[in-house]
C-alpha positions as CSV (number, residue, x, y, z in Angstrom):
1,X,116.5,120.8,125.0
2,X,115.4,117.5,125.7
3,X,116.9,116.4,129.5
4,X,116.6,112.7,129.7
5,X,116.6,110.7,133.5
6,X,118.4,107.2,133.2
7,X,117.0,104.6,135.6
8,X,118.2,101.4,137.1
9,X,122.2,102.9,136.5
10,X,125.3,100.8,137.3
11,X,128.8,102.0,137.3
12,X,129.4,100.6,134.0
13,X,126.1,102.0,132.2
14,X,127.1,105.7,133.5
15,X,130.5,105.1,132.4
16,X,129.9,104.2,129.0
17,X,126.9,106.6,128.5
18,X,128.8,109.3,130.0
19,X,131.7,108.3,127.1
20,X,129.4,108.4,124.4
21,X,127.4,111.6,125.4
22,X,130.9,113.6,125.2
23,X,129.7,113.9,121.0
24,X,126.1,113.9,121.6
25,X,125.9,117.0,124.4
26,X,122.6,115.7,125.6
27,X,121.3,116.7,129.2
28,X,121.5,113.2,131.2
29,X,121.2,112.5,134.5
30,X,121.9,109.4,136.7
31,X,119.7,107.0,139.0
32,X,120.1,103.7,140.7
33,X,116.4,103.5,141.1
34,X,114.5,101.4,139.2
35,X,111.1,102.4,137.7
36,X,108.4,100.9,139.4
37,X,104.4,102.1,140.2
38,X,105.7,103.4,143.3
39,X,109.2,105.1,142.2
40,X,107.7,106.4,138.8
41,X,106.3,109.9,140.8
42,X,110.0,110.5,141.7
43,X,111.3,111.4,137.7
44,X,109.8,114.7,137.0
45,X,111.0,117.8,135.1
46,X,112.2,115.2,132.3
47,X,110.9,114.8,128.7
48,X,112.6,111.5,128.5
49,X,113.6,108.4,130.3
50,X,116.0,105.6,129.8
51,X,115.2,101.9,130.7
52,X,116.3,98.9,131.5
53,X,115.1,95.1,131.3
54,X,113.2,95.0,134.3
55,X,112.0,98.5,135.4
56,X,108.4,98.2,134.9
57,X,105.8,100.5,132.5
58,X,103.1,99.1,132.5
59,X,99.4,101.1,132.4
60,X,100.1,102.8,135.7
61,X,103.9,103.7,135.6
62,X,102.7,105.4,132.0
63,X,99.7,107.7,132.9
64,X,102.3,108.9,136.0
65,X,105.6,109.5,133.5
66,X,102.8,110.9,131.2
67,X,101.9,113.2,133.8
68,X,105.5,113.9,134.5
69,X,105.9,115.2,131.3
70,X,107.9,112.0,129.8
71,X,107.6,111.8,126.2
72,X,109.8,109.2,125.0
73,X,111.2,106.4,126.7
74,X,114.7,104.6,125.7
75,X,115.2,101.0,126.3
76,X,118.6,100.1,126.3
77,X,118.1,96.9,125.3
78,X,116.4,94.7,122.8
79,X,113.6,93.0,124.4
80,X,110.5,95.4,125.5
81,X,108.3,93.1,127.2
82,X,108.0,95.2,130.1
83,X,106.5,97.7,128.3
84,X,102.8,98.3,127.6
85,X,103.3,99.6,124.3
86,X,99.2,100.0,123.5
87,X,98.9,101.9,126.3
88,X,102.3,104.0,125.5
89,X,100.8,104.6,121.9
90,X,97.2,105.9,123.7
91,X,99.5,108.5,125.8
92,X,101.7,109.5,122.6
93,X,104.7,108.2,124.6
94,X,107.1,107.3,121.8
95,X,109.1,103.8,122.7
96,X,112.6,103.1,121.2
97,X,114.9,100.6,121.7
98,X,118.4,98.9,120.9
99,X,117.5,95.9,118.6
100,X,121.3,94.9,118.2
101,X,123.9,95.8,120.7
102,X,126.6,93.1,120.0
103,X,124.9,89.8,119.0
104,X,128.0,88.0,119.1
105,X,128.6,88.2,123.4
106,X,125.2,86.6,124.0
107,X,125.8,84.0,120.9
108,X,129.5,83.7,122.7
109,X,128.1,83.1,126.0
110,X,125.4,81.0,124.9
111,X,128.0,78.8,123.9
112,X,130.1,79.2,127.2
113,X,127.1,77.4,128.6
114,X,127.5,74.9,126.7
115,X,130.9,74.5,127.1
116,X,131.1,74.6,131.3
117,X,127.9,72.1,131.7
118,X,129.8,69.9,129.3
119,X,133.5,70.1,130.6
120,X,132.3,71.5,133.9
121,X,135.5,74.3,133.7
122,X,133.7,76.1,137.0
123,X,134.0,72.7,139.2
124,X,137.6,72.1,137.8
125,X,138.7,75.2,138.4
126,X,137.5,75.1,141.9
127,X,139.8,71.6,142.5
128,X,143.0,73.1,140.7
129,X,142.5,75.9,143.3
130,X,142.9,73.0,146.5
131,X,145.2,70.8,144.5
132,X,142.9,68.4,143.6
133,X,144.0,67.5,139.9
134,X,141.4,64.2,140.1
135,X,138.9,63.7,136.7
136,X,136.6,62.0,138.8
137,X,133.0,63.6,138.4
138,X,134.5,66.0,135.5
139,X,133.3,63.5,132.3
140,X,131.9,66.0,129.5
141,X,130.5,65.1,125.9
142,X,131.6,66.4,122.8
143,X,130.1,69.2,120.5
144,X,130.9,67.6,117.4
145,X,128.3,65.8,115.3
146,X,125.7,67.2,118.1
147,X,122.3,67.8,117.1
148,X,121.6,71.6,118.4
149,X,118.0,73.2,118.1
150,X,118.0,76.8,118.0
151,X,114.4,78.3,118.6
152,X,114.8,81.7,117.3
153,X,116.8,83.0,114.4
154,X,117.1,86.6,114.7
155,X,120.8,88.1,114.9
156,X,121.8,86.4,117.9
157,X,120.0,83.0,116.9
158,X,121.9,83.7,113.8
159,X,125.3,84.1,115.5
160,X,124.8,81.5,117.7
161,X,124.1,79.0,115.2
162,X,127.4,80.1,112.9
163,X,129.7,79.3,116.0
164,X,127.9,76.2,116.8
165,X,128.3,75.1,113.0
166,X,132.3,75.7,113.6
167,X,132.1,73.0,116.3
168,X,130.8,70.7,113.6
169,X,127.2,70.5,115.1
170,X,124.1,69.7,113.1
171,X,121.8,73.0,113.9
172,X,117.9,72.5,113.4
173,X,116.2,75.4,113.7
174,X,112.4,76.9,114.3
175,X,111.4,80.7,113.7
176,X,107.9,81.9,112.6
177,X,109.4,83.9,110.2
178,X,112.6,81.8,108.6
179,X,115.4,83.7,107.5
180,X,117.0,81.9,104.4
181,X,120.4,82.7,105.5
182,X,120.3,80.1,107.6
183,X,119.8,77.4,105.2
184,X,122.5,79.3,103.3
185,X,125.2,78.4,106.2
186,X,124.1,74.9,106.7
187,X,121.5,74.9,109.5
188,X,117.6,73.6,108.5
189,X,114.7,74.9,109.7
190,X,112.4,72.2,111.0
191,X,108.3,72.4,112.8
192,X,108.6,73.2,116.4
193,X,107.8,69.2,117.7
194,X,110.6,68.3,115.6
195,X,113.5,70.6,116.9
196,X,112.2,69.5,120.4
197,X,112.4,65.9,119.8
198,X,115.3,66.1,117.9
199,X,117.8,68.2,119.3
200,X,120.5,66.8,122.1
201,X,121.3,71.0,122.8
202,X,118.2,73.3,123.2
203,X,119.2,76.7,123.2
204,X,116.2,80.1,123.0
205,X,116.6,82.8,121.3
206,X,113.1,84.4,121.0
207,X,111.1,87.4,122.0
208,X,108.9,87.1,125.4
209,X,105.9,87.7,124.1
210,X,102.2,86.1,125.0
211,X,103.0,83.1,122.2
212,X,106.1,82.9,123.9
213,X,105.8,82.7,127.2
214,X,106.4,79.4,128.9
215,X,107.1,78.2,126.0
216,X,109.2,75.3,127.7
217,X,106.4,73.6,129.9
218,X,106.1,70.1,131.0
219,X,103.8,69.4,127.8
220,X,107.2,70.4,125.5
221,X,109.7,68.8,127.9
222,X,108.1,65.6,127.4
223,X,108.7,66.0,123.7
224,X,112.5,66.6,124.2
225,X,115.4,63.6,124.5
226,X,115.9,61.9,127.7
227,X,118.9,64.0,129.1
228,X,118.5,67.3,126.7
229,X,121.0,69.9,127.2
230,X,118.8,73.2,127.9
231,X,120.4,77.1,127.0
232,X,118.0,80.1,127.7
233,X,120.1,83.7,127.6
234,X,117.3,85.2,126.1
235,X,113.9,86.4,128.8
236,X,113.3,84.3,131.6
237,X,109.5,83.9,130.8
238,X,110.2,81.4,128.1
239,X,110.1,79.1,131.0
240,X,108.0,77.4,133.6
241,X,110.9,77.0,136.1
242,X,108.7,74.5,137.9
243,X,108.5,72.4,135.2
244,X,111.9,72.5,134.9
245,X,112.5,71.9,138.2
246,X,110.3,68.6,137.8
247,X,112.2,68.0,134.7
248,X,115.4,68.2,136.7
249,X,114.6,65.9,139.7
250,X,113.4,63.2,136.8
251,X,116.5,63.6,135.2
252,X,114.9,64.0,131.9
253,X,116.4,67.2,131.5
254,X,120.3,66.5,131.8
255,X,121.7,69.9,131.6
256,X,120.7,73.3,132.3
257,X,122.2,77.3,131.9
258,X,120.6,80.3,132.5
259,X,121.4,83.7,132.1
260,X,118.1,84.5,133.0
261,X,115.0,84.1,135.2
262,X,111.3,84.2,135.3
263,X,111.8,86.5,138.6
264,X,114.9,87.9,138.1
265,X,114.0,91.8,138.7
266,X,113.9,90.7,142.6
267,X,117.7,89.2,142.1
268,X,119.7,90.0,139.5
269,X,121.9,93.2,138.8
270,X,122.6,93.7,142.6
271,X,125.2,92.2,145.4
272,X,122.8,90.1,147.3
273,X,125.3,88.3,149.3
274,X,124.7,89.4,152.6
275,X,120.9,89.0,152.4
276,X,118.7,85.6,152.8
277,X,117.2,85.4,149.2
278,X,113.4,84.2,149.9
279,X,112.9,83.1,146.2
280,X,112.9,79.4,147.0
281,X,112.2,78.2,143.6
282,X,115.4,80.1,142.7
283,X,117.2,78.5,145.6
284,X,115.9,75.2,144.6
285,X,117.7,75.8,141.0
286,X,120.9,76.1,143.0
287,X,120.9,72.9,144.5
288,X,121.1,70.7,141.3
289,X,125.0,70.1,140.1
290,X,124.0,70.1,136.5
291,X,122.5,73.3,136.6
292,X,124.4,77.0,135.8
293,X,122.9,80.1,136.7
294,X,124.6,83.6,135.3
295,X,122.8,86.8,136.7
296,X,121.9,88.6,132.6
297,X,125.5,89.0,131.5
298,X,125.3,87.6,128.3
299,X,125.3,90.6,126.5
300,X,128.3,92.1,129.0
301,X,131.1,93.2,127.0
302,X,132.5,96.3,126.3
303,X,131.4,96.5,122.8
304,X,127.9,95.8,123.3
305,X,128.1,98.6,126.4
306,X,129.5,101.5,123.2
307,X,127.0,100.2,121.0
308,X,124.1,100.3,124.0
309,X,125.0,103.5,124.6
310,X,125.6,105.2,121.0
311,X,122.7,103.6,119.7
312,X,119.9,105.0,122.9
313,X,121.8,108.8,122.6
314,X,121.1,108.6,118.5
315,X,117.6,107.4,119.0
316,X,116.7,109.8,121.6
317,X,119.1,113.5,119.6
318,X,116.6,112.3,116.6
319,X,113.8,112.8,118.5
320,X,114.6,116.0,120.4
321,X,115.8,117.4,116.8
322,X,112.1,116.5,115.9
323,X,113.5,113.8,113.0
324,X,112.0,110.6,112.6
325,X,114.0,107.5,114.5
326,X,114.3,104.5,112.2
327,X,111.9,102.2,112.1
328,X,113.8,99.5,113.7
329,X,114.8,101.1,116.9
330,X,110.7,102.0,117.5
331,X,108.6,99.6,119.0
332,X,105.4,98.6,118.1
């Protein structure tokens, strides 16, 4: 019987994968630790292991699971960037992930990012709260006839650019590989100078990948309108935050949310409030009043938890019963 170690656990992960195991049976057990080169010695007498976005696989964290006996790791989650999948395919580690959870609460809070930078809803609510009912400092823009450029149009891209056509926005979009239903809806795709120059809302939803990465740099920000509205809820290495920072304190970026970072391992999923938080470029992020940081809870909803969890204890009985796990939950 496969038993199967599950890194990197909160509350609500054990919770839910305890829920969904009661059909399954499967042997799991619980950590808080995350997988690093120097915690991946501790998970031995396991056949599998369950991931998260940023425990770490590379080369060496491999040859040491490897060695432990690991023979398939489960990300529960879409993105495998932290992964060294050549390696992993070397060591006949089989990889397997959750391609779609729930893209509608990362599309959803996409546009909630939108939404507070506009009508700033987190400073207003913070004045309601000490009686002070002044608009002063609270002006917003409209959605409606905006120009929105969506860089990505995968599922989430997809439901992200369906809500923003239900604003009445114009959605110009750039993917690789174009999927025609979003010409279908009433979104165009467009070359990738084009989206930049054109859109007043930027908003990524790609894979982090080596074509990817810092994909917003100061080259592509100078491409962009004079006060561009920037959305990343996607992987933080899509951008050079000291670009952005630049950007920022030039005010040729006018807007930005986050719902993740380029060094987000070191911050986000934990209570850090007690502690002096050394990033400084992190810190720096903080300082600016157009700027709204969420610590990776875009895809933090309750159906997206079920799905997470159904989905990594199918992927994972197919492989102890020795069947083959569909194509689109293995990565290669």
């Amino acid at each position: 019987m496969t038993k199967m170690i599950m890194v990197s656990v909160k509350p609500y992960d054990q919770k839910y994968f305890e829920q969904a195991n009661q059909k399954f049976n499967l042997s799991i057990d619980y950590s808080p630790i995350h997988l690093t080169e120097e915690t991946a010695h501790l998970f031995q007498g396991y056949s599998a292991i369950c991931i998260f976005v940023n425990d770490i696989a590379n080369e060496k964290v491999l040859n040491i699971l490897k060695n432990n006996g690991i023979k398939l790791i489960a990300l529960r989650c879409a993105g495998f960037n932290n992964i060294d999948l050549e390696c992993a395919k070397k060591l006949g580690i089989t990889v397997c992930r959750v391609p779609e959870y729930s893209p509608q609460a990362v599309a959803e809070h996409t546009v909630g990012l939108i939404l507070t930078l506009s009508r700033k809803y987190h400073k207003a609510y913070n004045r309601v709260k000490e009686d002070n009912f002044a608009l002063d400092g609270l002006l917003g823009f409209n959605l409606y006839q905006k120009t929105v450029g969506i860089i990505g149009t995968g599922k989430i891209g997809l439901a992200t650019i369906k809500i923003l056509i239900g604003f009445g926005c114009k959605v110009v979009c750039y993917d690789p590989s174009p999927n025609p239903v979003v010409n279908e809806i009433g979104a165009e795709y467009l070359p990738l100078d084009q989206v930049f120059q054109q859109a007043d809302i930027l908003s990524l939803h790609c894979p982090l990948t080596p074509q990817t990465h810092q994909l917003i740099n100061t080259e592509s920000i100078q491409k962009m309108k004079k006060g561009v509205c920037l959305i990343n809820t996607s992987r933080g290495g899509l951008i050079d935050t000291q670009a952005i920072i630049a950007a920022l304190k030039q005010k040729h970026v006018g807007y930005l949310g986050l719902d993740v970072y380029e060094q987000e391992a070191d911050l986000f999923f934990e209570d850090l409030s007690d502690q002096i938080i050394e990033d400084d470029i992190f810190q720096r992020l903080l300082t600016f009043p157009n700027v709204l940081v969420t610590g990776h809870q875009g895809f933090f909803t309750q159906e997206a938890l079920q799905c997470i969890a159904e989905t990594s204890l199918t992927n994972i009985q197919k492989f102890e019963a020795q069947q083959a796990i569909p194509a689109e939950f293995i990565c290669s």
